[in-house]
Kinemage of the C-alpha trace (Angstrom):
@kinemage 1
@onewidth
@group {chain A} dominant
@subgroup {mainchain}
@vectorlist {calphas} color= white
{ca unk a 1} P -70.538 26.439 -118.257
{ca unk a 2} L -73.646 28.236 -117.772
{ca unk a 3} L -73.649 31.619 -116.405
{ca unk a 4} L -75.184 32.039 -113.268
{ca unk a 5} L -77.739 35.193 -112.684
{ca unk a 6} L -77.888 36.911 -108.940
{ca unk a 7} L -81.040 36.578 -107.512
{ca unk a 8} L -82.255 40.145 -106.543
{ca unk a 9} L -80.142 41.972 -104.192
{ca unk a 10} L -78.894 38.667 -102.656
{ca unk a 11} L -75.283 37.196 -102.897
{ca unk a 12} L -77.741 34.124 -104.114
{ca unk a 13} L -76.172 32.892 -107.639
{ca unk a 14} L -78.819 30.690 -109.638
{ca unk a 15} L -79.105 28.968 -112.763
{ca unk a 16} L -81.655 30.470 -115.115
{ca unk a 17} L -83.564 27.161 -115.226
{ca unk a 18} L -85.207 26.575 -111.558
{ca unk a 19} L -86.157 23.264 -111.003
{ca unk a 20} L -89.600 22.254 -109.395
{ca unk a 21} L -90.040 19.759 -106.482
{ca unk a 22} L -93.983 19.660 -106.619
{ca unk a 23} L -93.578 15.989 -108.138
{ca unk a 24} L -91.120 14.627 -105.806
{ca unk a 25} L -92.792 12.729 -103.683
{ca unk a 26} L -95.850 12.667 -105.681
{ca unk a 27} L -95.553 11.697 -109.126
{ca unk a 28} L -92.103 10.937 -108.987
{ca unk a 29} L -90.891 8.257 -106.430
{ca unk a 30} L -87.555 8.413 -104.293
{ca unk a 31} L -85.684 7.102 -106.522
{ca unk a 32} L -86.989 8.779 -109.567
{ca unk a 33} L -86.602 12.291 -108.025
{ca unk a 34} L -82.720 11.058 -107.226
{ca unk a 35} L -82.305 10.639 -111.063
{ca unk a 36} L -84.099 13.831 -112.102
{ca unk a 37} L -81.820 15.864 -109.559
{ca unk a 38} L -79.241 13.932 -110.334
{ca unk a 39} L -79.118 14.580 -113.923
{ca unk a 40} L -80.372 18.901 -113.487
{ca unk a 41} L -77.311 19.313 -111.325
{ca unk a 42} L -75.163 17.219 -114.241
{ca unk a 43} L -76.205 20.077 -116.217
{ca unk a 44} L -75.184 22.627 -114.067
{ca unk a 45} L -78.355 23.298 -112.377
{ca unk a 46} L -78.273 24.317 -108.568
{ca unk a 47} L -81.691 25.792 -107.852
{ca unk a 48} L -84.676 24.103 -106.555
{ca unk a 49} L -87.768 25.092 -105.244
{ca unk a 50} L -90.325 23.297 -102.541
{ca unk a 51} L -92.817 24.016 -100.479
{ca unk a 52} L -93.567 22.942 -97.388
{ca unk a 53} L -97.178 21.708 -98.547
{ca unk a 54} L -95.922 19.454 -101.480
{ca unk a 55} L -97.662 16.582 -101.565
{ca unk a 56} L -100.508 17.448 -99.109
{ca unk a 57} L -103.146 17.365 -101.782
{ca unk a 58} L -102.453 13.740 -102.343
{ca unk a 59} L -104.305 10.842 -99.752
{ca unk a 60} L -102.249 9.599 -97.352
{ca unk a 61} L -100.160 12.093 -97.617
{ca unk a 62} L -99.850 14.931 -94.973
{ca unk a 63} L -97.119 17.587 -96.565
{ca unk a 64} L -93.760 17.817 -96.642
{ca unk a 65} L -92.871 14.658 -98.600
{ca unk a 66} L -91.102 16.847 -101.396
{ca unk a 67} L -88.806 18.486 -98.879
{ca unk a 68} L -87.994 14.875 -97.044
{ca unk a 69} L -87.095 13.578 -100.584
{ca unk a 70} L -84.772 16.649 -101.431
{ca unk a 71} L -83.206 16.572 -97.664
{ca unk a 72} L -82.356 13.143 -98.184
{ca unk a 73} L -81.028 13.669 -101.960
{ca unk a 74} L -78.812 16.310 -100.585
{ca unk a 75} L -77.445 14.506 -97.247
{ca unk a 76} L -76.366 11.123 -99.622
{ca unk a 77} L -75.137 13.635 -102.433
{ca unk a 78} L -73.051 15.560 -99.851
{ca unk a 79} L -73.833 18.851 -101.578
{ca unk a 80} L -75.382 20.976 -99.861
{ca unk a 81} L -72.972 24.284 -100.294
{ca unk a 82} L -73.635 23.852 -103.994
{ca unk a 83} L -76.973 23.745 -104.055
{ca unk a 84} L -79.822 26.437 -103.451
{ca unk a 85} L -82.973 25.406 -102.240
{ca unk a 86} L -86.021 27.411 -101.819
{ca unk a 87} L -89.572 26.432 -100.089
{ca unk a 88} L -92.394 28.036 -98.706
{ca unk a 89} L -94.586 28.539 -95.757
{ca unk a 90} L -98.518 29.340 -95.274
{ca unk a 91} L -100.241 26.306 -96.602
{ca unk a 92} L -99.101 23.061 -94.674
{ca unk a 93} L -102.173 21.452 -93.052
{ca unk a 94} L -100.494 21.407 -89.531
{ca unk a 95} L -98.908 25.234 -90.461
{ca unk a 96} L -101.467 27.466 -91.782
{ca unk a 97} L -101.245 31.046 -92.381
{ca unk a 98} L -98.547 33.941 -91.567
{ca unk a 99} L -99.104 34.510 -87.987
{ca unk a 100} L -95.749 34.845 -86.500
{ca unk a 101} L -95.186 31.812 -84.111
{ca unk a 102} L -96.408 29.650 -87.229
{ca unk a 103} L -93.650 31.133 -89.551
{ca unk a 104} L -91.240 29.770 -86.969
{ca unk a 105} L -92.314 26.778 -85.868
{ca unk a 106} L -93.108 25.717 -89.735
{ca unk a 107} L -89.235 27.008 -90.571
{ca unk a 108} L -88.331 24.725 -88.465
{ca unk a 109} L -90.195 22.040 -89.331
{ca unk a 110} L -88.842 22.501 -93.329
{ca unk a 111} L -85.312 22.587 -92.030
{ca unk a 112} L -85.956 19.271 -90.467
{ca unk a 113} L -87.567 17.810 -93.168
{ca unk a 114} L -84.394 19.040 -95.560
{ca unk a 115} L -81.827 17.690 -93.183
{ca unk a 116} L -79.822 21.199 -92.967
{ca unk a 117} L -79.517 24.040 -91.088
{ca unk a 118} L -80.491 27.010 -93.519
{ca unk a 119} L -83.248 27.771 -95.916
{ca unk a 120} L -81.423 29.702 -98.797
{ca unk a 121} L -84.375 31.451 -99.941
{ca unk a 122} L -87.872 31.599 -97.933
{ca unk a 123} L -91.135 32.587 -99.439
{ca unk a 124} L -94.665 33.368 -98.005
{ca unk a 125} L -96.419 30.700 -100.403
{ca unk a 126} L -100.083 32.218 -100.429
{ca unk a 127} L -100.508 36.217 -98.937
{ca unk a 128} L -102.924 36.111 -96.264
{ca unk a 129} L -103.477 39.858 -95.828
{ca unk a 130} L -105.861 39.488 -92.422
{ca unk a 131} L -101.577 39.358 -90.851
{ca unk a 132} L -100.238 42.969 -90.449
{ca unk a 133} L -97.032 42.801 -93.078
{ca unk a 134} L -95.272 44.153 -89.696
{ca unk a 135} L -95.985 40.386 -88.145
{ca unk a 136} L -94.623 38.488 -91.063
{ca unk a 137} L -91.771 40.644 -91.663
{ca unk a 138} L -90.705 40.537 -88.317
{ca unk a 139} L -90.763 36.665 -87.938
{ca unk a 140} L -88.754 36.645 -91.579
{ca unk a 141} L -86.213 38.726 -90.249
{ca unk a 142} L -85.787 37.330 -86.983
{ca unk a 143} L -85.459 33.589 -89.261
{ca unk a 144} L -82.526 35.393 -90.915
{ca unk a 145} L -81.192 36.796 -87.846
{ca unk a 146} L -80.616 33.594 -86.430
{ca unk a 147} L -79.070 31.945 -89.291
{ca unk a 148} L -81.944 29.796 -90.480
{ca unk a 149} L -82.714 31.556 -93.627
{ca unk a 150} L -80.811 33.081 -95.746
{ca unk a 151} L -83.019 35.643 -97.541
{ca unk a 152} L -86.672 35.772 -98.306
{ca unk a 153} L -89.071 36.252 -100.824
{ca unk a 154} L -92.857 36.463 -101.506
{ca unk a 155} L -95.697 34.413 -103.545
{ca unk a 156} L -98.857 35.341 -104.455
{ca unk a 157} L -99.033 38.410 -103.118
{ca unk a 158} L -100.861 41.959 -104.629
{ca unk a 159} L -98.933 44.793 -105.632
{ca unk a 160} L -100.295 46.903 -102.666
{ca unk a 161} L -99.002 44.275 -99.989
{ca unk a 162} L -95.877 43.472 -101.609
{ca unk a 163} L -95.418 47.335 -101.503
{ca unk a 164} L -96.163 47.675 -97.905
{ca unk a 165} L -94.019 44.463 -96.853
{ca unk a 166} L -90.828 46.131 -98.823
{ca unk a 167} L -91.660 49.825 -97.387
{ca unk a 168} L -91.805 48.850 -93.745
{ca unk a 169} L -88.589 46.217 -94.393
{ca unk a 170} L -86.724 49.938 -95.625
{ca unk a 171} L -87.944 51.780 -92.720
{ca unk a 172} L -87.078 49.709 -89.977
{ca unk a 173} L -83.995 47.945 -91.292
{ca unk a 174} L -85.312 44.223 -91.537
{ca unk a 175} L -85.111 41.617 -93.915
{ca unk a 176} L -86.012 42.248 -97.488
{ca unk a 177} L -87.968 40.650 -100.327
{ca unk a 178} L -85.322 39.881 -103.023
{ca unk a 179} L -87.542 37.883 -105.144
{ca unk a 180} L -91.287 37.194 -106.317
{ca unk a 181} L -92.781 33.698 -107.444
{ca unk a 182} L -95.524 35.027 -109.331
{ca unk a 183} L -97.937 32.851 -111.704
{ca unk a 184} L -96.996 33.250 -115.574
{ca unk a 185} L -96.786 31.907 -118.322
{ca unk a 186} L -97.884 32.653 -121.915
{ca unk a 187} L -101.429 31.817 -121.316
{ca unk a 188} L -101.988 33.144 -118.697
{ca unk a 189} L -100.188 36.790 -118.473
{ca unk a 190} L -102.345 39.151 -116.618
{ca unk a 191} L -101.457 37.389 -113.424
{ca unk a 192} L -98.124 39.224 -113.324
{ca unk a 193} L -97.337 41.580 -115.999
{ca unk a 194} L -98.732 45.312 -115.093
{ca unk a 195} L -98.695 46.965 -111.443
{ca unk a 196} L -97.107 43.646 -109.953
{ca unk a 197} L -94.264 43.618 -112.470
{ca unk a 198} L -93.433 47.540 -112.829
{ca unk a 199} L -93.074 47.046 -108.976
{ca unk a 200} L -90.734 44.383 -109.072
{ca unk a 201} L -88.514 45.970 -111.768
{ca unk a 202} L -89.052 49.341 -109.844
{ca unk a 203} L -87.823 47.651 -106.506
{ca unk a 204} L -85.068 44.865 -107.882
{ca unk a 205} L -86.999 41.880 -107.439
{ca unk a 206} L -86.230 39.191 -109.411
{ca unk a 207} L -89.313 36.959 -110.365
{ca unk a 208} L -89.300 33.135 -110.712
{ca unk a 209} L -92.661 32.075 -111.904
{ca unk a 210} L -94.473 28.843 -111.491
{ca unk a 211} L -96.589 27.154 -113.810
{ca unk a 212} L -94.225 28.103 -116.343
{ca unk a 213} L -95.488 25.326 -118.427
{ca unk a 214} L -99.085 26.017 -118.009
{ca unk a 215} L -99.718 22.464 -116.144
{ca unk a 216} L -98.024 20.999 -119.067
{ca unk a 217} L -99.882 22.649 -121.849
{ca unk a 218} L -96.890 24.668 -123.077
{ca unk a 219} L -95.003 21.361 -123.460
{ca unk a 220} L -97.132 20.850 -126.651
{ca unk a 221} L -98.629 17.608 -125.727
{ca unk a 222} L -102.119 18.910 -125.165
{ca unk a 223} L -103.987 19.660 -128.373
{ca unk a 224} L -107.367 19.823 -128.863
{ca unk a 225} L -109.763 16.260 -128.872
{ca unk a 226} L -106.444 14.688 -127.662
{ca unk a 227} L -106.959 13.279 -124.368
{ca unk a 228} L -103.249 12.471 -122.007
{ca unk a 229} L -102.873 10.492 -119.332
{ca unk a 230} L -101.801 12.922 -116.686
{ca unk a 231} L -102.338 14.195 -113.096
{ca unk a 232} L -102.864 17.785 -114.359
{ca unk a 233} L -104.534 17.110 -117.643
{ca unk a 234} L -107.417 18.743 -116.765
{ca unk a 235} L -106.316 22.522 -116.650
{ca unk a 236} L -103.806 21.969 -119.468
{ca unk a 237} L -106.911 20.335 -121.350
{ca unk a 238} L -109.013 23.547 -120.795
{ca unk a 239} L -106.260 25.718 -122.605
{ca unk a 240} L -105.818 23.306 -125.475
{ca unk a 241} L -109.489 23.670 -126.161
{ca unk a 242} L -109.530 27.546 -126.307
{ca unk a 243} L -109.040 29.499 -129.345
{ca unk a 244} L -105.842 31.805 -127.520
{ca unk a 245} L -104.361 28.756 -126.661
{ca unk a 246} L -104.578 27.418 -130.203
{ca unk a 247} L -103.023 30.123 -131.534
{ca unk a 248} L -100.116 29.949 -129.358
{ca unk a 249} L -99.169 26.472 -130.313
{ca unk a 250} L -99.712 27.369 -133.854
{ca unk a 251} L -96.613 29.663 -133.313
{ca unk a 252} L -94.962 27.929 -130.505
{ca unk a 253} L -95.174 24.683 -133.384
{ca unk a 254} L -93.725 27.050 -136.271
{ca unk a 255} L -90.751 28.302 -133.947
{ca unk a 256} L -90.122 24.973 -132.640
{ca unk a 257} L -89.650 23.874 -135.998
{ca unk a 258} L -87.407 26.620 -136.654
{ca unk a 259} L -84.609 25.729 -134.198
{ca unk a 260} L -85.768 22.453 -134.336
{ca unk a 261} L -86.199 22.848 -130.828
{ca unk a 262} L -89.280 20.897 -128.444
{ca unk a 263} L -92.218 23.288 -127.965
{ca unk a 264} L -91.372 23.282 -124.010
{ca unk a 265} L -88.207 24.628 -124.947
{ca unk a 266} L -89.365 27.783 -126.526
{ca unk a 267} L -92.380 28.333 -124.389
{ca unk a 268} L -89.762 28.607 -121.243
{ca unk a 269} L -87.294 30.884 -123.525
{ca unk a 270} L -90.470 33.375 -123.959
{ca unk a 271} L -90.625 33.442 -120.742
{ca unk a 272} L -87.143 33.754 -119.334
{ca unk a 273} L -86.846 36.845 -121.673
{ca unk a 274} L -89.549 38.847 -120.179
{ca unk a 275} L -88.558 42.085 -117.967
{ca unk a 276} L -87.607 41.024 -113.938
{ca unk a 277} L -87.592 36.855 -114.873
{ca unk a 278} L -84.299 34.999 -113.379
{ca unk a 279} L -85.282 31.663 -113.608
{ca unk a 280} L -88.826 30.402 -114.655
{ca unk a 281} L -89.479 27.206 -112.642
{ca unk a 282} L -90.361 23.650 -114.395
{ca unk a 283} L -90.605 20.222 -113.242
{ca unk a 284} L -89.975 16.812 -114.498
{ca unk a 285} L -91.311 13.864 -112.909
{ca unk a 286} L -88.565 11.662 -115.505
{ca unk a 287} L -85.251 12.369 -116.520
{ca unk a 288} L -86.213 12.142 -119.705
{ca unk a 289} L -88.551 15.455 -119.637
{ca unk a 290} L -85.586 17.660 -118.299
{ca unk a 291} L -83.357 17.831 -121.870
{ca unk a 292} L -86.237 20.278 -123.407
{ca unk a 293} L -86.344 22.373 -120.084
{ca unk a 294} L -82.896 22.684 -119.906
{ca unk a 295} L -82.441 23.392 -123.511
{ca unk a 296} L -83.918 27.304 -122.531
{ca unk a 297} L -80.131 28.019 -121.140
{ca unk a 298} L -79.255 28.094 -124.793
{ca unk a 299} L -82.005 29.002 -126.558
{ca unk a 300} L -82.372 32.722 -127.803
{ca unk a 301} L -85.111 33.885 -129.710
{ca unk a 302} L -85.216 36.493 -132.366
{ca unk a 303} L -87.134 39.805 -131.678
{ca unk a 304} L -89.456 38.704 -134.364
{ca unk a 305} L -90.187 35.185 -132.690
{ca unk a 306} L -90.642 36.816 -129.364
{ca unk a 307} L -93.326 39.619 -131.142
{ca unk a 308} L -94.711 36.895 -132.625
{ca unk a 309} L -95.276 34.774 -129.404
{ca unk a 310} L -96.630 37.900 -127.710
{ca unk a 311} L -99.015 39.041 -130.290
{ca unk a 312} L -100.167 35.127 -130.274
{ca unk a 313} L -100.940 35.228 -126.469
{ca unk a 314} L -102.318 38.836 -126.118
């Protein structure tokens, strides 16, 4: 059995492989999502993440439709004690921003969506630093002082703010940020590592970063002049085509190869190494793309493979 890691200061125990809920709903139908959750809580997972936008960005749809297809995986699975399920708040079309009153009235529209009664872990999706930190911390910690959420945790957010938000949540004795959801992966590094991630480790946040996979670059089935059939091919395209991102799947490829291990696999185990990371987040829209995520529980790479990876993405 996979160990579980604790999630910042929280009594929140998660598997070190977070699983993404950006495709349900979107590129994965009901019934597909059922199978892919199905089969990540086979394997021991019990952490998922949502947002209260997912699918928005999609015609026809209006937001939300990720959290409807996890509340209703959860009510028919009767697990919902075993589970921990994370989603966000700031960017739904009829919830925008941090104001106070929309914190609530979107926390409640999540926790109907998800059929419960709690929101394990909450995050503010997108900063939106026009909203004194006072106003959102306040709503958060009201939220958790009346049972609907658990604990909370920020996205997107600059050093100085997150500073601020966890300063003024010390001095007054309110809810806490126990985690950060921070953008990184091995292309794309500067968006966390320095001031934001000596501030986590400095403060005990634990980080669980999206885009792990760089839209599906790091899964190694983007190389250059190849064209794939996918929703997101056109970021993960961009990467292929630069010279960094060639040289990482030159040594992603070789230590693949090594452990004969798939590229996805080591490109999350990178990751999951680095200082303040829990639980990078992935997502697969088939059952059959969740082996090579889950295969970073039991992947360890040398100190040599990890230089190597480094020096390849600098």
């Amino acid at each position: 059995m996979t160990s579980l890691r604790t999630l910042g200061s929280s009594d929140l125990e998660v598997f070190p492989l977070c699983l993404g809920g950006n495709v349900f709903g979107w590129t994965a139908d009901e019934e597909t999502s059922f199978a892919v959750l199905d089969a990540y809580t086979a394997a021991g997972g019990n952490f998922i993440d949502t947002a209260d936008s997912y699918s928005a960005w999609i015609e026809g749809h209006k937001g939300g439709e990720s959290e409807t297809v996890i509340g209703k995986w959860v009510k028919s699975r009767g697990n919902r004690d075993r589970v921990v399920i994370a989603t966000k708040v700031s960017q739904h079309p009829e919830f925008q921003g941090l104001s106070a009153a929309n914190i609530k009235a979107a926390a409640d529209a999540s926790l109907r969506r998800l059929d419960t009664d709690y929101i394990d872990l909450y995050y503010t999706h997108f900063d939106k630093p026009e909203v004194p930190v006072e106003e959102i911390i306040g709503a958060l910690d009201e939220l958790v002082k009346a049972g609907k959420v658990r604990h909370i945790a920020a996205s997107n957010i600059s050093p100085e703010r997150l500073k601020a938000s966890l300063d003024f949540s010390d001095r007054e004795g309110l809810a806490r940020y126990v985690a950060l959801q921070p953008h990184y992966n091995l292309v794309s590094r500067d968006t966390y590592e320095g001031p934001l991630q000596n501030l986590a480790a400095k403060e005990g946040l634990s980080s669980v970063p999206y885009f792990s996979l760089a839209a599906g670059f790091l899964t190694g089935k983007y190389r250059p002049g190849t064209q794939v059939d996918s929703a997101r091919a056109g970021r993960a395209q961009e990467y292929a085509d630069s010279e960094r991102g060639q040289k990482v799947l030159a040594a992603l490829d070789e230590i693949a190869a090594a452990h004969d291990a798939p590229v996805a696999t080591v490109a999350l185990a990178w990751l999951a190494a680095q200082p303040t990371i829990t639980a990078p987040i992935a997502s697969a829209r088939t059952v059959e793309q969740l082996p090579a995520l889950l295969g970073v529980v039991d992947l360890n790479l040398t100190d040599e493979e990890a230089a190597s990876l480094t020096e390849a993405s600098a």
